[in-house]
PDB file as gemmi writes it, atoms N, CA and C in Angstrom:
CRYST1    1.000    1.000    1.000  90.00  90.00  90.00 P 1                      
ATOM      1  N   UNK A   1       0.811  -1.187   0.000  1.00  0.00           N  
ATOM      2  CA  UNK A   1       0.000   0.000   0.000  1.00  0.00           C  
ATOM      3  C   UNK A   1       0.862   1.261   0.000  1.00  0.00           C  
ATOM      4  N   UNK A   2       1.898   1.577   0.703  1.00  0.00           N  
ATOM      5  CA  UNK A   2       3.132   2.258   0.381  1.00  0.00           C  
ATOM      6  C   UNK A   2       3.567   2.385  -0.833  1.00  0.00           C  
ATOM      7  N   UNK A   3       3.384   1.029  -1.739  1.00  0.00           N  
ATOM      8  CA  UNK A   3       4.069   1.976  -2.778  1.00  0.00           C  
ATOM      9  C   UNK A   3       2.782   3.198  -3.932  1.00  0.00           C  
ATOM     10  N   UNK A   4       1.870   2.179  -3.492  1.00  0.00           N  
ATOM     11  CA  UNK A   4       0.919   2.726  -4.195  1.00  0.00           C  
ATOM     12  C   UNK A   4       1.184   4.477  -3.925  1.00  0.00           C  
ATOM     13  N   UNK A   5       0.572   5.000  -2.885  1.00  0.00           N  
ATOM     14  CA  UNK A   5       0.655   6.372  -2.362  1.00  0.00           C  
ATOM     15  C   UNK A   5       1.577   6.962  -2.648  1.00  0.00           C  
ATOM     16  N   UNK A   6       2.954   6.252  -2.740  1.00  0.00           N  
ATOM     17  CA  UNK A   6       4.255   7.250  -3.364  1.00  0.00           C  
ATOM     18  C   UNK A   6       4.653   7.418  -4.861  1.00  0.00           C  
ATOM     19  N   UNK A   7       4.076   6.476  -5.638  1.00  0.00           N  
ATOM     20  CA  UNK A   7       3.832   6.374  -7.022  1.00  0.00           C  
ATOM     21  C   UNK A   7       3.072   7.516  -7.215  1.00  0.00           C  
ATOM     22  N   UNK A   8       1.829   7.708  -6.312  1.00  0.00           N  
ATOM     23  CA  UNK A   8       0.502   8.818  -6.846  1.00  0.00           C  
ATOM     24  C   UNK A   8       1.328  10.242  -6.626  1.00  0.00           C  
ATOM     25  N   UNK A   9       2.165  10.250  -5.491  1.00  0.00           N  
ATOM     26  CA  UNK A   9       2.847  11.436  -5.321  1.00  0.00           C  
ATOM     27  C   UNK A   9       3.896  12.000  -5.976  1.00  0.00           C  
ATOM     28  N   UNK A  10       4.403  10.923  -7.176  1.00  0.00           N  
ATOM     29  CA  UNK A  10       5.555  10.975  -7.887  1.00  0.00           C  
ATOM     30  C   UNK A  10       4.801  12.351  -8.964  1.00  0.00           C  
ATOM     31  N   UNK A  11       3.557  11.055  -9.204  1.00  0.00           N  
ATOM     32  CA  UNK A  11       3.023  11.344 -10.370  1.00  0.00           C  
ATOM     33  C   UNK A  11       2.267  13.049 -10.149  1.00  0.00           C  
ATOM     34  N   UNK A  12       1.713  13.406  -9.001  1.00  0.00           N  
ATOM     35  CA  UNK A  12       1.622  14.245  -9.150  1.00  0.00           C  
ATOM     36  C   UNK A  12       2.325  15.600  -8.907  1.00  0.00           C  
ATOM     37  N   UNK A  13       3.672  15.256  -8.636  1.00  0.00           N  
ATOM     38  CA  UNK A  13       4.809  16.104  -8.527  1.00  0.00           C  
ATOM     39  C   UNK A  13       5.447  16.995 -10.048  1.00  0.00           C  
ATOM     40  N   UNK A  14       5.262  15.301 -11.123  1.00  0.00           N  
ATOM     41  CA  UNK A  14       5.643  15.729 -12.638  1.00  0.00           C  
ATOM     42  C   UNK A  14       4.797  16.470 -12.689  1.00  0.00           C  
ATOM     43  N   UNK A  15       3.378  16.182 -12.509  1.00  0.00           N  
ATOM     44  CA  UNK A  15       2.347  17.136 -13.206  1.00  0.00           C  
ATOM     45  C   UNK A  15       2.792  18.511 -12.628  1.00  0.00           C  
ATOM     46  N   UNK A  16       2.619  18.977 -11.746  1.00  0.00           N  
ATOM     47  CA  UNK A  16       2.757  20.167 -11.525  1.00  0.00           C  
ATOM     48  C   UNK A  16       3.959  20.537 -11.833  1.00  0.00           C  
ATOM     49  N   UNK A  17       4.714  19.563 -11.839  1.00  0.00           N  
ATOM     50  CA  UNK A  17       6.240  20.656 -12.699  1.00  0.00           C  
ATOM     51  C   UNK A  17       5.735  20.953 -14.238  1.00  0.00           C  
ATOM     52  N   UNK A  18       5.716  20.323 -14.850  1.00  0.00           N  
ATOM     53  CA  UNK A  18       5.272  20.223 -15.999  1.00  0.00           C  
ATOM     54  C   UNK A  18       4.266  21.485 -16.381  1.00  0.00           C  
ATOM     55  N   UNK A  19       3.334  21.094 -15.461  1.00  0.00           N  
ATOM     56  CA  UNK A  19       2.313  22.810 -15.978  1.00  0.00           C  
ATOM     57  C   UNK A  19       3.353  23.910 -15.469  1.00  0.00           C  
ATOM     58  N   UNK A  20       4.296  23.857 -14.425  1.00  0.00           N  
ATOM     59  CA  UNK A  20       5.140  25.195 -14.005  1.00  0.00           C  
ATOM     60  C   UNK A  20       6.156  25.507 -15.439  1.00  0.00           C  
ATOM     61  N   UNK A  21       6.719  24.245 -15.574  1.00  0.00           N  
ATOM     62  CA  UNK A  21       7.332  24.937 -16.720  1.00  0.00           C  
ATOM     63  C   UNK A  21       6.799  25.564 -18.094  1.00  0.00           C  
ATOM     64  N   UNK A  22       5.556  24.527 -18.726  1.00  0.00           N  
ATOM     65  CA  UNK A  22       4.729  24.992 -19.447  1.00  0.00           C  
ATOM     66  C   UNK A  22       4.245  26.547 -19.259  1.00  0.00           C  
ATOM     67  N   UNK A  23       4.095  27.258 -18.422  1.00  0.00           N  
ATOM     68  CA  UNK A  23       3.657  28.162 -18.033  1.00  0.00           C  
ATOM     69  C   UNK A  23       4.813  28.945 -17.873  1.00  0.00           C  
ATOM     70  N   UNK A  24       5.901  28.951 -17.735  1.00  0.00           N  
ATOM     71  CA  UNK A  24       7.077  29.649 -18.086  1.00  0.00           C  
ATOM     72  C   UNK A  24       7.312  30.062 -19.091  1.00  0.00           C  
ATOM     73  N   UNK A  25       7.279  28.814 -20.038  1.00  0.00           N  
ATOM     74  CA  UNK A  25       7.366  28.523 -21.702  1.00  0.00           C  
ATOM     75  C   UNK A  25       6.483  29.876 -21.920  1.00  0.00           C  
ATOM     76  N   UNK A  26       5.464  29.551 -21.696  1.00  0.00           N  
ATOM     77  CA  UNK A  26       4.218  30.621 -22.413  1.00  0.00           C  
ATOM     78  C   UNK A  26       4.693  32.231 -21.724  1.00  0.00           C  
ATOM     79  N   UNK A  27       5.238  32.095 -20.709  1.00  0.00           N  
ATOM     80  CA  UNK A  27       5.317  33.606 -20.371  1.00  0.00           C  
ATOM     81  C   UNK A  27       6.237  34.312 -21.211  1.00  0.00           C  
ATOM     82  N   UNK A  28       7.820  33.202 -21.507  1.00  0.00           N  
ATOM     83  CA  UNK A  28       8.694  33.985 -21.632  1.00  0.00           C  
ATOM     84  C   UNK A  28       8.722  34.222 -23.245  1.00  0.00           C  
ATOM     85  N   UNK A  29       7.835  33.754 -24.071  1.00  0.00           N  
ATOM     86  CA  UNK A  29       7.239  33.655 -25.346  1.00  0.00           C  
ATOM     87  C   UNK A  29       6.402  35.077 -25.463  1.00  0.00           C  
ATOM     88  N   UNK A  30       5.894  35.172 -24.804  1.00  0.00           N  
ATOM     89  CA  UNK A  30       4.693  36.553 -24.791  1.00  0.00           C  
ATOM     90  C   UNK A  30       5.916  37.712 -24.351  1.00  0.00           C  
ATOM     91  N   UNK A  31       6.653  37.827 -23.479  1.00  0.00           N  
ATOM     92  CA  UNK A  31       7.416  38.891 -22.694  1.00  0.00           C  
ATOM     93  C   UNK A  31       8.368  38.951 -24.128  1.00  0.00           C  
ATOM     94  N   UNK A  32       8.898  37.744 -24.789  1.00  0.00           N  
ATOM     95  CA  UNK A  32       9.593  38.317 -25.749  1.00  0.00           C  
ATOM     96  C   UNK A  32       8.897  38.523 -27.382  1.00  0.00           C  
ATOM     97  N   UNK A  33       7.499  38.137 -27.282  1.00  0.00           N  
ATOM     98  CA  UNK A  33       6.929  38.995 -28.083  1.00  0.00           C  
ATOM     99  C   UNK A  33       6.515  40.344 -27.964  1.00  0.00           C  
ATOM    100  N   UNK A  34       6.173  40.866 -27.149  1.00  0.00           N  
ATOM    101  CA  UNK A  34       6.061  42.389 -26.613  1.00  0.00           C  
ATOM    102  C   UNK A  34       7.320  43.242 -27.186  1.00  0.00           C  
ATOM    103  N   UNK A  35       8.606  42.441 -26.457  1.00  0.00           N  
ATOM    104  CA  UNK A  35       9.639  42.986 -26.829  1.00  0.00           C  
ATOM    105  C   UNK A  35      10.069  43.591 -27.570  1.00  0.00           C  
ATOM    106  N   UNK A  36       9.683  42.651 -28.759  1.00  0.00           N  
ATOM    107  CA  UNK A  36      10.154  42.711 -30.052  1.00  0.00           C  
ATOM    108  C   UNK A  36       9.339  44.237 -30.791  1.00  0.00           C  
ATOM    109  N   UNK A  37       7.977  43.858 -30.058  1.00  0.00           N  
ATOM    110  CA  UNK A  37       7.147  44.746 -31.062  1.00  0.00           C  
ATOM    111  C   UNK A  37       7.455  45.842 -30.255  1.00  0.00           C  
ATOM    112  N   UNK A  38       7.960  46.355 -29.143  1.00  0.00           N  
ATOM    113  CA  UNK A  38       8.410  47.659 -28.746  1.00  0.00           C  
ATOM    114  C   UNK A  38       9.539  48.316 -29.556  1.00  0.00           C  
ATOM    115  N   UNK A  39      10.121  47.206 -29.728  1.00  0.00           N  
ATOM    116  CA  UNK A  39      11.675  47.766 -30.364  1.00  0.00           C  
ATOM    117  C   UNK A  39      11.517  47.943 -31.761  1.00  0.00           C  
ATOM    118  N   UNK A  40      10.258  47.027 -32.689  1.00  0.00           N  
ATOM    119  CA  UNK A  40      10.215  47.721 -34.163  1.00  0.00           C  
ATOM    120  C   UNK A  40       9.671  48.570 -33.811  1.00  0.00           C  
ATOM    121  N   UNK A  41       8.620  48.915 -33.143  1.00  0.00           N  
ATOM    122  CA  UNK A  41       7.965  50.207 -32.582  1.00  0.00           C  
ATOM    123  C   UNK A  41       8.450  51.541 -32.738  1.00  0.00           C  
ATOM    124  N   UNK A  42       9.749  51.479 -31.833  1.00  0.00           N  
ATOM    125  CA  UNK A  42      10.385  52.550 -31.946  1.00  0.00           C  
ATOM    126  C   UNK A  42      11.709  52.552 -32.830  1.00  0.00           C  
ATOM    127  N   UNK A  43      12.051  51.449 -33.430  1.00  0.00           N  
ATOM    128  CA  UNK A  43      12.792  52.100 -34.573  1.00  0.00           C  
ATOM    129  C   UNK A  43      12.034  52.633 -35.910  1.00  0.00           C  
ATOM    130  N   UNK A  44      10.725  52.321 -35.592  1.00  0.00           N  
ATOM    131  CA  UNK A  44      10.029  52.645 -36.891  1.00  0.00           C  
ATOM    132  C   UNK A  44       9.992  54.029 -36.372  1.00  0.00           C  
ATOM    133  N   UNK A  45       9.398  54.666 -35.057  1.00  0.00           N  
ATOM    134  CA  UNK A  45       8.832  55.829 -35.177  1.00  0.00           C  
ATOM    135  C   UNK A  45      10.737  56.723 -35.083  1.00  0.00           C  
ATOM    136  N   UNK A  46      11.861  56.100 -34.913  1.00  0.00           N  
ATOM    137  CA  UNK A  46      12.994  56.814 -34.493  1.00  0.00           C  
ATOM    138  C   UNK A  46      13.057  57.401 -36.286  1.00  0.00           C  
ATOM    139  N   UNK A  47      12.822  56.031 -37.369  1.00  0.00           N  
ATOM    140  CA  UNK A  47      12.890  56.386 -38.677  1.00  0.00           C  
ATOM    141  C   UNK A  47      12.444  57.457 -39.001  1.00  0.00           C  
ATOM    142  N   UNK A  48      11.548  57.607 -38.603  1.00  0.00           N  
ATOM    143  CA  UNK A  48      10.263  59.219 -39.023  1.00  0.00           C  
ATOM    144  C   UNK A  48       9.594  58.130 -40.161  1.00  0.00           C  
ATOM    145  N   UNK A  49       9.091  57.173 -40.085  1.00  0.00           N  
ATOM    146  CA  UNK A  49       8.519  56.227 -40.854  1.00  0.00           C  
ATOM    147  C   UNK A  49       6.844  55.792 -40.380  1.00  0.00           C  
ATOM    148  N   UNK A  50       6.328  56.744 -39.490  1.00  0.00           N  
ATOM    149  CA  UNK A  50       5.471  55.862 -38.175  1.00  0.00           C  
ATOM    150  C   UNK A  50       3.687  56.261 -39.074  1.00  0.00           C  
ATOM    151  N   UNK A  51       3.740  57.775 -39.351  1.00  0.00           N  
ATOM    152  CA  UNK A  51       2.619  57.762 -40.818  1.00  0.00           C  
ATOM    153  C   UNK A  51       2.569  56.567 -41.500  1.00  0.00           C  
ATOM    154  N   UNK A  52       3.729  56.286 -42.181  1.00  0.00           N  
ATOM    155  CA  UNK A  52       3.329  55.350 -43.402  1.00  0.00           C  
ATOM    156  C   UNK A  52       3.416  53.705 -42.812  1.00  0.00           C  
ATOM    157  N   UNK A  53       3.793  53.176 -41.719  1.00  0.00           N  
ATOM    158  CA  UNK A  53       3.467  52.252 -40.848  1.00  0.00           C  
ATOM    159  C   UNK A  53       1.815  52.572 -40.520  1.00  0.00           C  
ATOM    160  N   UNK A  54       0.989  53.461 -40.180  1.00  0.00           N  
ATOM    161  CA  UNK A  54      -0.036  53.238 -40.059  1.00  0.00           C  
ATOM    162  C   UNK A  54      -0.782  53.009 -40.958  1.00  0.00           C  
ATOM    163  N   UNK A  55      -0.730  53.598 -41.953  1.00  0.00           N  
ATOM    164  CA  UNK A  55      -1.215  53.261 -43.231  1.00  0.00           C  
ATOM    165  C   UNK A  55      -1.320  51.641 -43.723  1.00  0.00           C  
ATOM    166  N   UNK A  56      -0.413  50.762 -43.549  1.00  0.00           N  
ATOM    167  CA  UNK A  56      -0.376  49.788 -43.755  1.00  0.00           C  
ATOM    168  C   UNK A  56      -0.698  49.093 -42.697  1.00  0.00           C  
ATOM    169  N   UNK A  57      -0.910  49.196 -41.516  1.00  0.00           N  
ATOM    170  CA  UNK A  57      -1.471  48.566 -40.147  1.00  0.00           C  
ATOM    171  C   UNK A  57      -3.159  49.305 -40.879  1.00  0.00           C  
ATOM    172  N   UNK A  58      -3.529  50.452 -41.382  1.00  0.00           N  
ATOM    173  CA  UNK A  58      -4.801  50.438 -41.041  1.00  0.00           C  
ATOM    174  C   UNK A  58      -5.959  48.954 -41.262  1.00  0.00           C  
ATOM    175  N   UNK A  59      -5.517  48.334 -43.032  1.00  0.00           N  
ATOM    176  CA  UNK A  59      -6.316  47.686 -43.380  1.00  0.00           C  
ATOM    177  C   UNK A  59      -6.513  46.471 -42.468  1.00  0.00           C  
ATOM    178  N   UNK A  60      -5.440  46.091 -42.065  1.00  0.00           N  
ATOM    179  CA  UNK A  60      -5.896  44.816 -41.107  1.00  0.00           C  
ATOM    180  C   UNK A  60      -6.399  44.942 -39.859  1.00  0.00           C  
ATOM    181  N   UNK A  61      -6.121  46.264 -39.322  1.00  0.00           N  
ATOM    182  CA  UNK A  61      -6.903  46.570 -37.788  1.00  0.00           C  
ATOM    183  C   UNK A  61      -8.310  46.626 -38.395  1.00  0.00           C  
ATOM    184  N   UNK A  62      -8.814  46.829 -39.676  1.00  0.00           N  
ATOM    185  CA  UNK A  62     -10.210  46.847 -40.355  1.00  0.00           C  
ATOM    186  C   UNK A  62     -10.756  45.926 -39.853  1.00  0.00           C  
ATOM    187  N   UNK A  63      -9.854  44.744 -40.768  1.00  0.00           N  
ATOM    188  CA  UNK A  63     -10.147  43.121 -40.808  1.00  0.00           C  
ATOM    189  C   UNK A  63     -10.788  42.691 -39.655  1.00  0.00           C  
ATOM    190  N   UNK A  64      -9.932  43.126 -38.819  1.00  0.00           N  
ATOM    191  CA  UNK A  64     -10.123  41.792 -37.424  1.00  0.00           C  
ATOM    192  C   UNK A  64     -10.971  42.750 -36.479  1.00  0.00           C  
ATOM    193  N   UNK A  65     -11.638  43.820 -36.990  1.00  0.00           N  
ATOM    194  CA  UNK A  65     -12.364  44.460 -35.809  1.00  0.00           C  
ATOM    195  C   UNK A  65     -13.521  43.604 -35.431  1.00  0.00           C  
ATOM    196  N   UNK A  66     -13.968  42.561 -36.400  1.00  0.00           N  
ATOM    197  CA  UNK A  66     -15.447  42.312 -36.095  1.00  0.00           C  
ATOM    198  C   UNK A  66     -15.014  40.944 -35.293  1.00  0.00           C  
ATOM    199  N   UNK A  67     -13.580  40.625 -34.638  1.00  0.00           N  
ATOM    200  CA  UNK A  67     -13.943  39.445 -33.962  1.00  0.00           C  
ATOM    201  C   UNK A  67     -13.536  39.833 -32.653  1.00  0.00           C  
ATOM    202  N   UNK A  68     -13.997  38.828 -31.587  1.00  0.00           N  
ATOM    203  CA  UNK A  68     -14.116  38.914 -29.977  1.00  0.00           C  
ATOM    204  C   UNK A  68     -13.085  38.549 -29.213  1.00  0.00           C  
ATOM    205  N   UNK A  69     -13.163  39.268 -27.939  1.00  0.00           N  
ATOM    206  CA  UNK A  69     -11.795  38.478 -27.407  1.00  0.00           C  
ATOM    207  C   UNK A  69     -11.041  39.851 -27.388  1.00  0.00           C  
ATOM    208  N   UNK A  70      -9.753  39.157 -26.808  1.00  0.00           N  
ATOM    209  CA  UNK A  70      -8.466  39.984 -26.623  1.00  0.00           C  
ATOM    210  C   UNK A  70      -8.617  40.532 -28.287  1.00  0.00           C  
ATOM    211  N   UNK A  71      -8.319  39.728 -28.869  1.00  0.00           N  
ATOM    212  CA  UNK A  71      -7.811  40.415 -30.897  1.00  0.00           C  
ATOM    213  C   UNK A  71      -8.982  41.557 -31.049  1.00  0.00           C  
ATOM    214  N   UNK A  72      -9.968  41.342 -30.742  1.00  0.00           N  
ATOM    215  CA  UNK A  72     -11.511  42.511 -31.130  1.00  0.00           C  
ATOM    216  C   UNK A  72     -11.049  43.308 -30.384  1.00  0.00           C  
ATOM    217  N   UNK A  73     -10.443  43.381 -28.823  1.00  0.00           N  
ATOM    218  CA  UNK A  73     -10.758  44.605 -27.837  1.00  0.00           C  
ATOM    219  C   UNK A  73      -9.274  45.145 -28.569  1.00  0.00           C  
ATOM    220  N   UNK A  74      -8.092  44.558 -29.134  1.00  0.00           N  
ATOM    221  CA  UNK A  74      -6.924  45.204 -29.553  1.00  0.00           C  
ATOM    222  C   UNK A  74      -7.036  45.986 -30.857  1.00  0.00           C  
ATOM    223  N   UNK A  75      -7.739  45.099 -31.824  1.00  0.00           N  
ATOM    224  CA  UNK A  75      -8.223  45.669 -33.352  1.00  0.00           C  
ATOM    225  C   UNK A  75      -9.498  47.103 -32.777  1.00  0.00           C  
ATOM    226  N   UNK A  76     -10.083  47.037 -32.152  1.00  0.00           N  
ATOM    227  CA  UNK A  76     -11.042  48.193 -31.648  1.00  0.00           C  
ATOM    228  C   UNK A  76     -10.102  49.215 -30.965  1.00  0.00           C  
ATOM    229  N   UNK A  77      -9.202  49.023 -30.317  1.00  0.00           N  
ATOM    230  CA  UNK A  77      -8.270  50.814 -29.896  1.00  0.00           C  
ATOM    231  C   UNK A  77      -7.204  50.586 -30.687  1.00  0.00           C  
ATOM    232  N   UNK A  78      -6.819  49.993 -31.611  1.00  0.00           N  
ATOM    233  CA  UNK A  78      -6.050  50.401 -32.770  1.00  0.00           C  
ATOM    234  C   UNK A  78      -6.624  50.726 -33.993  1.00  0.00           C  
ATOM    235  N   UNK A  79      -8.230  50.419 -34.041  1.00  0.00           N  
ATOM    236  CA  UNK A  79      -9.291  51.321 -34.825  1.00  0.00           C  
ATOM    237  C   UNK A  79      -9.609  52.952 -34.702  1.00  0.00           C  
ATOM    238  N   UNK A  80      -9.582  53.066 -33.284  1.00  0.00           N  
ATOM    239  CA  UNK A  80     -10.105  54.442 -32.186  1.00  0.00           C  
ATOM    240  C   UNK A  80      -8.613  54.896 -32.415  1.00  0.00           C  
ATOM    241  N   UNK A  81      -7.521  54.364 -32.587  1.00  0.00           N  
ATOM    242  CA  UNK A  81      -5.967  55.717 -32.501  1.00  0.00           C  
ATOM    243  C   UNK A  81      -6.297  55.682 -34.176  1.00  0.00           C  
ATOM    244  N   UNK A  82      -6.503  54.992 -34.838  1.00  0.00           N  
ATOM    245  CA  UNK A  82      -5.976  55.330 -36.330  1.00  0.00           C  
ATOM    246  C   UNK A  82      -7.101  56.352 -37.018  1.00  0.00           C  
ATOM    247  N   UNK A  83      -8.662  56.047 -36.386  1.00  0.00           N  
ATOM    248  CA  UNK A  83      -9.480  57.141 -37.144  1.00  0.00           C  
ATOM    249  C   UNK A  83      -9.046  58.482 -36.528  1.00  0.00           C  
ATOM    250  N   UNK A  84      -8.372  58.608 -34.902  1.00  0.00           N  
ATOM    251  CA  UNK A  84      -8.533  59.949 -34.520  1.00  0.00           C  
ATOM    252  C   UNK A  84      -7.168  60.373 -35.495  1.00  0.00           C  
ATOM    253  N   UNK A  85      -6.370  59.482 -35.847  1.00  0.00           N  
ATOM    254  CA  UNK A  85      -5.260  60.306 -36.472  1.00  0.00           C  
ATOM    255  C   UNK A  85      -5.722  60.808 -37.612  1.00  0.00           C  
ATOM    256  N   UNK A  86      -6.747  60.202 -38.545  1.00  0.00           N  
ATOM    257  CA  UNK A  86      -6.866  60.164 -39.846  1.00  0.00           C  
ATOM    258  C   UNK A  86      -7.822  61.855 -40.008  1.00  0.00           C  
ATOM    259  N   UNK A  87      -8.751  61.913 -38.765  1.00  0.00           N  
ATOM    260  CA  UNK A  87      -9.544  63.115 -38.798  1.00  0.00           C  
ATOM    261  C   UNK A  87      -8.681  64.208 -38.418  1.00  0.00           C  
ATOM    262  N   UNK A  88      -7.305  63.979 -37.951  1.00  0.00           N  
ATOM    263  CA  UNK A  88      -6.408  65.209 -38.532  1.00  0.00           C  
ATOM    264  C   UNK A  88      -6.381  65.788 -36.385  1.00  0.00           C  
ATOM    265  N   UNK A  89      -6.296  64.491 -35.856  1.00  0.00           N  
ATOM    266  CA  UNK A  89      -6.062  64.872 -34.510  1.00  0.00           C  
ATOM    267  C   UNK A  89      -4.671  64.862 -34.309  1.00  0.00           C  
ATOM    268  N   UNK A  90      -4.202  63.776 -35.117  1.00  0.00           N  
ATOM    269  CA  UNK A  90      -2.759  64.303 -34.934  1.00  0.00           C  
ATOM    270  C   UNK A  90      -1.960  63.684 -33.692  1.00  0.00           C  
ATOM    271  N   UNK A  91      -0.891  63.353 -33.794  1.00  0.00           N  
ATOM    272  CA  UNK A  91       0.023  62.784 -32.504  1.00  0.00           C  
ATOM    273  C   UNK A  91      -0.894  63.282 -31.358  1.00  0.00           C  
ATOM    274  N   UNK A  92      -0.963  62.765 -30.167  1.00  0.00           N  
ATOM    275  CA  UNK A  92      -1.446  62.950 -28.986  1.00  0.00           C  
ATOM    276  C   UNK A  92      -0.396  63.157 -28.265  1.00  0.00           C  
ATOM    277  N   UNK A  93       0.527  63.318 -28.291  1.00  0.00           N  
ATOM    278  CA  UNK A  93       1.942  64.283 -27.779  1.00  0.00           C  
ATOM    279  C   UNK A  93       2.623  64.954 -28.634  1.00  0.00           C  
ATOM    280  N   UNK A  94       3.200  66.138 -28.014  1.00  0.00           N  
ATOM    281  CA  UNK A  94       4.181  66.817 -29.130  1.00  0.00           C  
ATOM    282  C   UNK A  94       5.383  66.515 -28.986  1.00  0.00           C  
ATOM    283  N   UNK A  95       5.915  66.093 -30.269  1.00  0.00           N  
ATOM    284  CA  UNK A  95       7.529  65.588 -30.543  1.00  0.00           C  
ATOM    285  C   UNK A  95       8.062  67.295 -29.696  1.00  0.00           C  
ATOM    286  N   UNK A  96       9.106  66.847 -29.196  1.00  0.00           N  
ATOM    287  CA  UNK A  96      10.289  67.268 -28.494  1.00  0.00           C  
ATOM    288  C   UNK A  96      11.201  67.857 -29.042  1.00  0.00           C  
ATOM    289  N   UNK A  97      11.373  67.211 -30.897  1.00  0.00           N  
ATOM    290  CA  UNK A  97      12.461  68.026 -31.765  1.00  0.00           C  
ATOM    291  C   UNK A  97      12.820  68.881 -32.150  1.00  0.00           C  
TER     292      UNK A  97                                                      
END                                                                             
């Protein structure tokens, strides 16, 4: 009967490592996707390139407005910054240069 109980405890030791690391996996995947998109981010806007980057982000923030979820609530305020730019609101800070 001993071994039984320490077998079950083995087993549920992997499991929870297993989801801990899994769940690492996924964090450090997302933290270095962010990353990335900060840093084209701002070498695009360092380019003076960040107009004509929106332009080409507009059509697909179009696309995906009509679906739900995280992607709908992200495609919906990257809908809301690109029309206020387009009606001539203009950066929402003033460059510094």
């Amino acid at each position: 009967m001993d071994m039984t109980l320490a077998a079950g405890t083995d087993d549920v030791q992997t499991i929870i490592t297993f989801l801990l690391v899994r769940g690492l996996i996924i964090a450090a995947a997302v933290l270095g996707l962010i990353t990335l998109l900060v840093i084209a981010f701002l070498l695009v806007r360092r380019a003076g390139r960040l107009r004509e980057a929106k332009q080409l982000v507009r059509p697909v923030a179009r696309a995906m407005g009509n679906r739900t979820g995280a992607v709908g609530a992200v495609s919906w305020h990257a809908n809301r910054y690109l029309d206020d730019d387009a009606r001539g609101g203009g950066p929402r800070r003033q460059d510094r240069r």
